[in-house]
N, C-alpha and C positions, 0 to 999 in steps of 0.2 A: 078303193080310193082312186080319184081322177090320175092320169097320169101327163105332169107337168112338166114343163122344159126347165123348169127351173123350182126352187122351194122359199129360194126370194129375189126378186126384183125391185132394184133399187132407183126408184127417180133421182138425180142429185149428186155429184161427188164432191159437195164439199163436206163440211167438219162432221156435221150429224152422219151422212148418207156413208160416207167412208168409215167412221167407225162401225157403225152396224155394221155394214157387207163386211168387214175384216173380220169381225168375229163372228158373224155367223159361218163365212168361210171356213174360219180355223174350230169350229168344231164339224165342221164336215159336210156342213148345207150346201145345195148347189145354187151359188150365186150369181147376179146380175146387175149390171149399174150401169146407166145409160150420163150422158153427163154433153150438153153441146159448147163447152167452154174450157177452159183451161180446168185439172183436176186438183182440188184445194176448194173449189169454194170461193165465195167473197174473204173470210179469214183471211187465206192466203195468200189472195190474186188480186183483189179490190179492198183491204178492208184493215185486218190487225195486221198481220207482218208487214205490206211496205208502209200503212203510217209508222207504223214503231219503227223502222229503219228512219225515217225521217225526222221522226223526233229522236231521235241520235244523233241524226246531224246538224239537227238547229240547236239542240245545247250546247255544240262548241262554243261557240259565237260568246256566251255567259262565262265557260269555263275559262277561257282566254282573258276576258276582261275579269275575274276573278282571284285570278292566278298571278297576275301585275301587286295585286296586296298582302300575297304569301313571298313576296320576295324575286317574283319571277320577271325578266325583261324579255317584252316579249314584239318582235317587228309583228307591224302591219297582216291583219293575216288577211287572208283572199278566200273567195265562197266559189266555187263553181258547178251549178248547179246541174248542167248535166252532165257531169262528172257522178253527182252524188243518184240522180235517177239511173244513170247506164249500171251503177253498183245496186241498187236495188234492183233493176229490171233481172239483171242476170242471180240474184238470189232465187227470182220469183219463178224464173225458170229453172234452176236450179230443184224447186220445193215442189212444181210439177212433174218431173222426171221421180223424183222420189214417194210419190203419192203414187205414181202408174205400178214404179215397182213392189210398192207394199201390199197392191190391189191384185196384183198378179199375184205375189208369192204366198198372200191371202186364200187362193185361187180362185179369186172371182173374176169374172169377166166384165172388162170394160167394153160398151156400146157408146160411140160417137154420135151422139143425135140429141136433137129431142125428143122426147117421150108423151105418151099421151095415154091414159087411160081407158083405154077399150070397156073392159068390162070387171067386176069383180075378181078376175083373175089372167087379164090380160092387156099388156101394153105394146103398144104400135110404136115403133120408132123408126124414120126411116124408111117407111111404106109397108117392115116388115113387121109381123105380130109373134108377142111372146108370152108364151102363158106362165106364170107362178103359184103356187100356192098361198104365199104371201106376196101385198105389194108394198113397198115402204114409200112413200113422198115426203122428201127433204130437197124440197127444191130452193131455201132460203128465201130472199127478200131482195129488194130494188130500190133504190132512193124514191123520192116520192117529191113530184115538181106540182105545184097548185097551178091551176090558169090564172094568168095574169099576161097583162101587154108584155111582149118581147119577151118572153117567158127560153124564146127558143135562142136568144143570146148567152143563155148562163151556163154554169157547171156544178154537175154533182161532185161528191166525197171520189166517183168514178175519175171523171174528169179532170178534177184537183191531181190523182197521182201521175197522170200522164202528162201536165203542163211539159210542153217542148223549153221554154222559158220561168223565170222566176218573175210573176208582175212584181209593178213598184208601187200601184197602188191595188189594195182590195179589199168588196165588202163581201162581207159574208151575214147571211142570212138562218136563223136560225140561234139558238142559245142549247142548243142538247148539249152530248158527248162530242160531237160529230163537230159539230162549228167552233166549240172554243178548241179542239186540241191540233183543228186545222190553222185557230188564231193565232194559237203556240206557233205552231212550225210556220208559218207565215213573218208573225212577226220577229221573232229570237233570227229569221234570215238576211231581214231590213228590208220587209216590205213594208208597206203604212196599211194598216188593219183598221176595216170601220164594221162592227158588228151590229147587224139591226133585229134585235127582238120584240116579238110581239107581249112579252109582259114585262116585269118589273126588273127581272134578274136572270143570270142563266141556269142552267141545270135543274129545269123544271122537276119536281119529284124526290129532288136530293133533299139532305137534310138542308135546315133553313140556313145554319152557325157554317155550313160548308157553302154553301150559293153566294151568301155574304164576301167570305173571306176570299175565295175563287176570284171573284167581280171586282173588287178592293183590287188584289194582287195582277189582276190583268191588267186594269186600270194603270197602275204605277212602272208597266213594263212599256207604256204608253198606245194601248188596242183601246178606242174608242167603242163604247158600247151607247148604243141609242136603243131605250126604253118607249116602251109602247108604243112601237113604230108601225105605221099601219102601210105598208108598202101599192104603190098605185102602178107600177110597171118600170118596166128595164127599156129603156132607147140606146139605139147605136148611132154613135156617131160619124160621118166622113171620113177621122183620121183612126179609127176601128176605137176607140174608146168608147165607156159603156156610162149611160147616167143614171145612175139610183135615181127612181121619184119615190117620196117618201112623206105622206102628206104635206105638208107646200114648202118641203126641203128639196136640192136636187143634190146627189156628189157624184165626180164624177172618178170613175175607177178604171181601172185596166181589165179587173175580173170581177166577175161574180157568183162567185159558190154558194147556190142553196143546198142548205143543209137541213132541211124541213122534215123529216122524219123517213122513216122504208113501210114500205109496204108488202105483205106476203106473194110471190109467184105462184100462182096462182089459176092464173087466167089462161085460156086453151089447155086445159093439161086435162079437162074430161071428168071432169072429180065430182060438181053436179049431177050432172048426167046419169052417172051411174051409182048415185045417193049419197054421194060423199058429204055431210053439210058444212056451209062455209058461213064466218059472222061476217057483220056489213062490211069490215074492212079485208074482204076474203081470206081471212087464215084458216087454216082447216080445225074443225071444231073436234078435239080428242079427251078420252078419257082419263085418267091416272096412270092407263096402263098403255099411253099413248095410242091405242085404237079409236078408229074413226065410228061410224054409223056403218058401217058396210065392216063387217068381221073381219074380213083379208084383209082391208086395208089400213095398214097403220100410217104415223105422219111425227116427223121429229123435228125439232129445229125452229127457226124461223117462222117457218110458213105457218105452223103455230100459234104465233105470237104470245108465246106464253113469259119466259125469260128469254131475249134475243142475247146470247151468248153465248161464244164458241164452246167454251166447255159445257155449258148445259147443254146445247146439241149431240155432244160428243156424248155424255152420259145417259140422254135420254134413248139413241142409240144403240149402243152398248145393253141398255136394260132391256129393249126390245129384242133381241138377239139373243137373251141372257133368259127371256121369257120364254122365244119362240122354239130355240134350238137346242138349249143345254137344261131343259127342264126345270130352271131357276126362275120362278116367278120374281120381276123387277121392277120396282116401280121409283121413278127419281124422286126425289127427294127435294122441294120446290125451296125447301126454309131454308133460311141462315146462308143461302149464296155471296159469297164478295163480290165485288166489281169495283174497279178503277176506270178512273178518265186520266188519259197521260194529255193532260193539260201542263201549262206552267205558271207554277209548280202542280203536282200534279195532285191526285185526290184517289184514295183507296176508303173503301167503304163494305160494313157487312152488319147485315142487323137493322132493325128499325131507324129512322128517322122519330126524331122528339116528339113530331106530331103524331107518327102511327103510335111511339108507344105509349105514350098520354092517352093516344082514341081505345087503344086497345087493350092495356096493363092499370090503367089508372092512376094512381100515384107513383111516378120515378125519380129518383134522382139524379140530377146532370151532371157530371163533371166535365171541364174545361177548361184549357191551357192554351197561351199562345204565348208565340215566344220567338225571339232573334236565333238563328241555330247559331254554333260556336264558328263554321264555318266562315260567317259571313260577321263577325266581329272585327276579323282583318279583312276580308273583300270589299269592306264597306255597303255591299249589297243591302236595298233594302227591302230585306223580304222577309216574311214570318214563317211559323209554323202555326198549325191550329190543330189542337187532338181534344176528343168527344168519345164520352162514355156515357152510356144513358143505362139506368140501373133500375130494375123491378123492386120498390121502395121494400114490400112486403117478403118477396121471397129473396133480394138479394142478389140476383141474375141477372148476368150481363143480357141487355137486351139489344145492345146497338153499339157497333165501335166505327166512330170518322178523323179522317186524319187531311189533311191540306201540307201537303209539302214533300220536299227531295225527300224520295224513295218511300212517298206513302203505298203503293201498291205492294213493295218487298213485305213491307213490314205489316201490313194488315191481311195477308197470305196468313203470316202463323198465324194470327188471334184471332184470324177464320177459324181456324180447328180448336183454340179453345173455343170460341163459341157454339160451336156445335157440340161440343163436348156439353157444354152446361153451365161455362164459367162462371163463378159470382165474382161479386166485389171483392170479397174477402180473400178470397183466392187471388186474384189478382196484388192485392196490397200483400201477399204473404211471400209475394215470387220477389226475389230479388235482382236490379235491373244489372244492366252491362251501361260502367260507366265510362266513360262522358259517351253515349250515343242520344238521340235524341226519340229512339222509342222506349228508351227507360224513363221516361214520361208517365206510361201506358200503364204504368204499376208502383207508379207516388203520388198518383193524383189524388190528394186528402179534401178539397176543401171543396163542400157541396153548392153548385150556384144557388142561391133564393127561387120559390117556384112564381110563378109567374100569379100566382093568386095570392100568393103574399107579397107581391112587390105592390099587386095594385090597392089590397087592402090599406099597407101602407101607406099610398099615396094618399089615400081616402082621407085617411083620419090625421095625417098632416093637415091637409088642407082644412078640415072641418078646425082642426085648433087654429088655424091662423083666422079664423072666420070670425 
């Protein structure tokens, strides 16, 4: 057997890259992890912890003005926004020093560099070459800017966390995760939000009942959303002000955040070259068992683009490690994942969307609840909840659970694991809820909506009698 400086080399230290090398460490591999950024990852450095510190800080702003209808008197309150970045910056370093140390006590070694892919069993970083047995690449992803005029005026999700200032006006570009939870913390700050999407609604992909209600509630918080906006370029102005052109609209703003999708890193790291295959949007193309086309080299996370999610990262990882080094054949487990958008309110989600499981289960049944929470009875607040359960007609089985509202993420965490479990309907109607909360919803929902071919049947033969 060759003899290697290493048994894995890891491209990468954020979510995916670092659980692997931890565990492969801790069973006794000799590890390697080259990283030319802060150690975390986008996660922690660009991505989930400091927006989620910030959408922390934009729901005071709500809880204040909510808290005047529970009885509270409350003075003028004051925002200071680099007050609230200098507190996140120092978490994020904070979450770097503890990433270095878990990497050590792991005892893999950290390499400062970029990384580049030599050969089937060796990467260059640094001018210096290192061989492995195995290579892992978890290099994650990059926001993604299209060509357009003045393209070189705007700001990514990167960009956004670093603002020196809080603008007073800003459009944001984009309807994903990414733009409406930036709309959030923007607007709950008292900035004026103008969002421009290229189709009808945001959250491409989500269920239909959650896009709806989302786009309703942003609306009412007062974030302008402009639909099927065909964007023609960004101009700066004399006094640094930026002009949306937006077919033959112009506005004018302080920022402009594209939020238009990420793309896999990818590019120089040598991965062609030496057979690695890449699809047109370069993510590395892997198997079940997250191996590439080239044996040695496996690939987690991101760059992937299979689920862009820190814990799937983390897991896919982990199972590589679990494969490679502790004789545990692992392979992730793609189904039944949750995900949340910490929008506001925000949105927790697992399981099909109505349309997958119509295309896929065939006959379901829907259930659906919206409703004032008890909270906002006295806050006068006007905002809803919306909770979604879509049900395999035949077998019974939860196929899909969606919630729209405070603390949908908490709450769709557990009934992530019943779903994986196998939940049915019946199960659910048989649990008894915790009352007054407003996920005890989740398990009295009785009354089935009409299906959508019997609404129009329906409509049919109305009309035919008025005829």
């Amino acid at each position: 057997m060759p003899d290697y400086d290493f048994d894995l080399f890891t491209l990468g230290g954020g979510s995916g890259g670092v659980a692997a090398s931890r565990r492969a460490g801790g069973y006794g591999a000799r590890v390697a992890l080259c990283e030319d950024q802060a150690v975390g990852g986008t996660c922690v450095h660009r991505g989930c912890v400091p927006k989620k510190l910030l959408v922390h800080g934009a729901h005071f702003r709500a809880e204040f003005e909510d808290a005047v209808g529970h009885g509270w008197s409350i003075a003028e309150p004051g925002f200071d926004w680099k007050k609230l970045q200098a507190g996140k910056d120092r978490e994020l370093e904070r979450l770097d020093g503890v990433y270095r140390r878990l990497l050590h006590e792991s005892g893999v070694r950290l390499i400062e560099g970029r990384g580049r892919v030599v050969d089937a069993h060796t990467v260059e970083v640094n001018g210096q070459r290192h061989t492995a047995r195995y290579i892992l690449v978890a290099t994650g992803s990059h926001p993604f800017l299209p060509q357009l005029p003045g393209i070189e005026h705007v700001i990514t999700s990167d960009g956004a966390l670093r603002l020196p200032e809080l603008p007073r006006r800003v459009a944001i570009v984009g309807g994903g995760y990414i733009g409406v939870e930036f709309a959030g913390i923007f607007n709950a700050l008292g900035s004026r939000v103008t969002m421009f999407l290229r189709g009808g609604t945001v959250l491409r992909g989500f269920d239909d009942d959650v896009r709806a209600v989302l786009a309703e509630e942003m609306r009412k918080k007062g974030i302008e959303l402009r639909t099927e906006s065909l964007l023609r370029g960004i101009e700066k102005q004399a006094d640094g002000s930026l002009s949306v052109l937006a077919g033959l609209e112009t506005l004018e703003v302080d920022t402009v955040l594209f939020a238009t999708g990420r793309v896999p890193n990818t590019k120089g790291l040598g991965l062609e070259e030496v057979g690695v295959e890449l699809d047109e949007r370069g993510a590395v193309k892997v198997d079940e068992w997250s191996r590439t086309r080239v044996e040695s080299i496996y690939a987690v996370g991101d760059v992937t683009d299979r689920i862009n999610l820190t814990p799937v990262a983390i897991a896919e990882g982990r199972a590589v490690a679990e494969t490679l080094f502790h004789d545990n054949p692992t392979r992730m487990d793609h189904t039944g994942v949750a995900s949340a958008v910490f929008s506001q309110p925000p949105v927790g989600t697992v399981g099909c969307t109505e349309r997958e499981a119509r295309s896929k289960h065939g006959a379901v049944d829907v259930y659906v609840s919206s409703f004032r929470p008890m909270k906002h009875v006295l806050s006068g607040r006007d905002e809803r909840v919306m909770l979604k359960v879509i049900v395999a007609r035949e077998s019974d089985r939860v196929l899909g659970i969606h919630m729209v509202g405070a603390d949908a993420p908490e709450i769709i965490q557990g009934l992530a694991v019943a779903l994986k479990c196998g939940v049915t309907k019946k199960q659910l109607d048989a649990t008894v809820g915790i009352h007054p909360t407003v996920a005890e919803e989740f398990v009295t929902l009785r009354t089935r909506r009409p299906d959508p071919e019997a609404e129009r049947v329906g409509d049919l033969g109305h009309k035919v009698a008025e005829a």
